[in-house]
C-alpha positions in Angstrom: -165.1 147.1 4.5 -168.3 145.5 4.2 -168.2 142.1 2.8 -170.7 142.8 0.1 -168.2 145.1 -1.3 -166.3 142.0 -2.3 -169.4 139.7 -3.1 -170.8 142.6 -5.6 -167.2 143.8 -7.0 -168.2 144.8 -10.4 -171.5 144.8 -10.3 -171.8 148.3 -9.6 -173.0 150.1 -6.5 -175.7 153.1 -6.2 -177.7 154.4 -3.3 -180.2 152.6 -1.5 -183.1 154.5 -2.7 -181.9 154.2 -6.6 -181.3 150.1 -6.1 -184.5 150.0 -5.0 -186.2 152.3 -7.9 -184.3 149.5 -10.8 -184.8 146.4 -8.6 -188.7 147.3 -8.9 -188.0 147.7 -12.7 -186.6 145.1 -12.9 -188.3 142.4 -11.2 -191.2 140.3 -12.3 -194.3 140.1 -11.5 -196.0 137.5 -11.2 -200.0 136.9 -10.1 -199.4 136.2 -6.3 -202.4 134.0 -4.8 -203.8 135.3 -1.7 -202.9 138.2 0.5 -199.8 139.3 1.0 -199.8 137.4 4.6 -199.8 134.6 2.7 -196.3 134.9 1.7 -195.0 134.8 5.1 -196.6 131.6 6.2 -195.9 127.9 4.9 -195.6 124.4 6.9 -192.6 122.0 6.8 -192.5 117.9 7.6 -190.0 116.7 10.1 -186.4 115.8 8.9 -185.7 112.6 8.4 -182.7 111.6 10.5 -179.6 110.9 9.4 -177.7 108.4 11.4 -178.3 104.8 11.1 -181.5 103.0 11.9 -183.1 99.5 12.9 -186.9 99.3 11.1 -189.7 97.1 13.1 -189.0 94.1 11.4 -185.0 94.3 12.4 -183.6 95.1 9.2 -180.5 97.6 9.4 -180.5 100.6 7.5 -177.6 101.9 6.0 -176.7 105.9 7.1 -178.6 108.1 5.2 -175.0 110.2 3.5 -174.6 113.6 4.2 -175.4 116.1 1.6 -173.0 117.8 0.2 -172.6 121.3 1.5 -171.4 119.4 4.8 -168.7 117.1 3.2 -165.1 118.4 3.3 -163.7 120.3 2.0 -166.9 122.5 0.9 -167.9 123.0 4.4 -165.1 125.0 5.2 -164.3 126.9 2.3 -164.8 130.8 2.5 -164.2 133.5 0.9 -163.8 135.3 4.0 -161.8 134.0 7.3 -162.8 134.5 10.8 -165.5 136.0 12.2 -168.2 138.3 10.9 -169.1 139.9 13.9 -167.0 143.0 13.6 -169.5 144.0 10.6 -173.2 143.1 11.7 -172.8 145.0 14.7 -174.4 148.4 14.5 -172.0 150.9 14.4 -171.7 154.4 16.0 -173.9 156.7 14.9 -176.3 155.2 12.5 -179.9 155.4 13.3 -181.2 151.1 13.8 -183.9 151.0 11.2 -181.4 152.4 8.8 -178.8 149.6 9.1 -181.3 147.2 9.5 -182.8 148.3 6.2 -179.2 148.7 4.0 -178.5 145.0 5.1 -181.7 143.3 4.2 -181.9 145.4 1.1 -178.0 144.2 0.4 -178.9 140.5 1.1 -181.6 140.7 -1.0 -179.8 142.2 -4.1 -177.1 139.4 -3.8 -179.5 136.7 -3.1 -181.8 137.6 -5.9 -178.6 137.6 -7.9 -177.3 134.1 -7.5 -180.7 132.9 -7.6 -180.6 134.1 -11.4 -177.7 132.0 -12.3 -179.1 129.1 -10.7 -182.7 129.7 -11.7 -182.1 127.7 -15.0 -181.5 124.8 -13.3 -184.5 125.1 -10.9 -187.6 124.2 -12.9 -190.5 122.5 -11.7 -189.0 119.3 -13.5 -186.2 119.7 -11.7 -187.8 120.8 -8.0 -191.5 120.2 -8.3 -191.6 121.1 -4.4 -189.7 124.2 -2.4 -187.9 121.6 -0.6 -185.3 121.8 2.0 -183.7 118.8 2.7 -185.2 115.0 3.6 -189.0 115.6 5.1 -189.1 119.6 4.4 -191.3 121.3 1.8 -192.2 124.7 2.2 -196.3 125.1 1.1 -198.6 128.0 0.4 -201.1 129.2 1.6 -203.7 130.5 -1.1 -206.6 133.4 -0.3 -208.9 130.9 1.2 -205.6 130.1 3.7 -205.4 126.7 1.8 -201.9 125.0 1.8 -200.2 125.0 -2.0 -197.6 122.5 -3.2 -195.3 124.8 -5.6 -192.6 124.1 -7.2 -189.6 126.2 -5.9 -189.4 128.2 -9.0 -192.4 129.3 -8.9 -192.7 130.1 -5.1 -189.1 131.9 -5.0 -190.2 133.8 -7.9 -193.2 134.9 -5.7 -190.5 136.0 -2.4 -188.5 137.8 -4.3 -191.3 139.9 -6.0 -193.0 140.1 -2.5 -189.6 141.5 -1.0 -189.2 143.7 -3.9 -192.2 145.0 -2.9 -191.8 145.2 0.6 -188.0 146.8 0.4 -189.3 149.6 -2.4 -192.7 150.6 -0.2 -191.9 154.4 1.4 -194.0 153.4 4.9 -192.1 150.2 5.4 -188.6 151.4 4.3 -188.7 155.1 4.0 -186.0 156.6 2.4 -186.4 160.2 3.1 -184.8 161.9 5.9 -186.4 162.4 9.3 -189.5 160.2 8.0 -189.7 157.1 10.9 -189.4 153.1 10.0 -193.2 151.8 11.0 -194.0 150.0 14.5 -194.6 146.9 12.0 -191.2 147.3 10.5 -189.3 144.7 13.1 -192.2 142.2 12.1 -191.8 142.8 8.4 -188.0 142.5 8.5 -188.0 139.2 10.3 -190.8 137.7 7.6 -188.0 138.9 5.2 -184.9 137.6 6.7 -187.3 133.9 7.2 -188.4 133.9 3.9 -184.7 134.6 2.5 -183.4 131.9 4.4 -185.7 129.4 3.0 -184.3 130.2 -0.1 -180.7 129.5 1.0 -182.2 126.3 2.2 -183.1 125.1 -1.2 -180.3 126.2 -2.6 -177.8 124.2 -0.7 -179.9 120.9 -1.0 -181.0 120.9 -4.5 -178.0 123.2 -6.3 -174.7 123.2 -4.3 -173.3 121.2 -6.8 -173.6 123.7 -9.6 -172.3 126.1 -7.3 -169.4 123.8 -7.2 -169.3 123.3 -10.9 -169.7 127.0 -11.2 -166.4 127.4 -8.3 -168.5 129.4 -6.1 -168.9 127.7 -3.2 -166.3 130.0 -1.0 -168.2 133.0 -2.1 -171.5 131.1 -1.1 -170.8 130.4 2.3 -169.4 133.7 3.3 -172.9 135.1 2.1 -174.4 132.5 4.0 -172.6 132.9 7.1 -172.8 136.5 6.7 -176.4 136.9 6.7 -176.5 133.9 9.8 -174.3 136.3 11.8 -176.5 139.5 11.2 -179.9 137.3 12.3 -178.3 136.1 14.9 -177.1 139.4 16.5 -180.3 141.0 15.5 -182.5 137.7 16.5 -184.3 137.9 13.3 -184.8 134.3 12.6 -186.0 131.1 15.2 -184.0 128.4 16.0 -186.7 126.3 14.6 -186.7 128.6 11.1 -183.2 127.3 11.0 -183.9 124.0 11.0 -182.9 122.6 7.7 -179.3 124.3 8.0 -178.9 123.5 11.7 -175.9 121.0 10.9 -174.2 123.9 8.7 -174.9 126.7 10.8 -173.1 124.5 14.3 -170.0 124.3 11.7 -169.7 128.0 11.0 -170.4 128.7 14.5 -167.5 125.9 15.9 -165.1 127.5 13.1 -165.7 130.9 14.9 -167.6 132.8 12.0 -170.4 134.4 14.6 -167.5 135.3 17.3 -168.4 134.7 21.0 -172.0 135.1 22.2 
């Protein structure tokens, strides 16, 4: 059983094609600047680091303290226990594109869906940047390929609208039997599964405490991990797309949650 069947218990489940149809319904649309390429590109600082440090002058700096999706207990609670690797894999019989198209489609849904709880509490009072931990901000680029400083509401909102898009477009993600995923499809779904993950990213820096207030942090990492271990067997994000999680991914991997490479 798929873990999504336990992350979307009662919300209903329907065929791909028909998610996709009330997804597009359903989701916003906002005036995106720039071409689409756009969406797939942004630049980030360098972390900051987070040990201890002597400045020029001598003066000792205190450790910068850990945020807390890394503290214990929250960075080993689960919702699921051991390793996710038995359900990434692809399994017999079922044509690549199609099982690489269910799961991004399936991340997406859930994604979009805890971003709408959340999304009250991510307003660009709140998160005037798409940050991602200490040094990290995620910019636009606009049609003249200008970098943007958003606030993360307002460039999630344009992701998920893009990925809508993307996910309900017949020659990137056909539906129809016998009709062939695109030689750009790989391409398309690792722009996807990169712009997804920034999302995660902001998430956990700026509102893991109200998943915590909210008791959801067990669900939260299993989603988290889950969609880690289908990139990773699928190589569908870079080590240095990772970045920002790097600390939380080395956890799940040293608790076993990817199984053995």
């Amino acid at each position: 059983m798929s873990f999504f069947n336990n992350f979307g218990r009662g919300f209903g489940r329907s065929s791909r094609k028909k998610q996709q149809q009330q997804q597009q319904q359903q989701t916003p649309q906002p005036s995106v600047p720039g071409p689409p390429q756009a969406l797939l590109r942004g630049s980030s600082g360098t972390s900051a680091a987070s040990s201890s440090s002597v400045s020029s002058s001598g003066h000792h700096h205190p450790p910068v303290p850990k945020p807390l999706f890394l503290a214990q207990p929250f960075v080993r609670t689960a919702l699921v226990k051991g390793s996710f690797k038995t359900i990434v894999v692809l399994p017999k019989y079922v044509e690549p594109g199609e099982w690489f198209a269910l799961n991004a489609f399936e991340f997406f849904t859930y994604l979009n869906m805890v971003y709408g709880i959340l999304s009250e509490f991510c307003t660009p009072k709140t998160c005037p940047s798409m940050s991602a931990g200490p040094g990290i901000d995620y910019t636009w680029l606009d049609m003249s390929k200008k970098q943007m400083r958003l606030p993360a509401s307002t460039y999630i909102d344009y992701v998920l609208t893009w990925t809508s898009n993307k996910l309900s477009d017949q020659t990137l993600f056909p539906t129809k039997a016998g009709v062939p995923f695109p030689a750009s499809f790989p391409s398309t779904l690792q722009s996807i599964f990169k712009q997804m993950f920034r999302i995660f990213a902001h998430i956990y820096y700026n509102h893991f405490e109200i998943i915590v207030h909210l008791s959801f942090e067990a669900h939260w990492n299993s989603f988290f991990a889950h969609f880690i271990s289908f990139s990773k067997e699928f190589d569908l994000l870079d080590r240095r797309d990772t970045e920002p999680l790097r600390e939380l991914i080395e956890s799940f991997e040293a608790q076993g949650k990817f199984g053995r490479s």
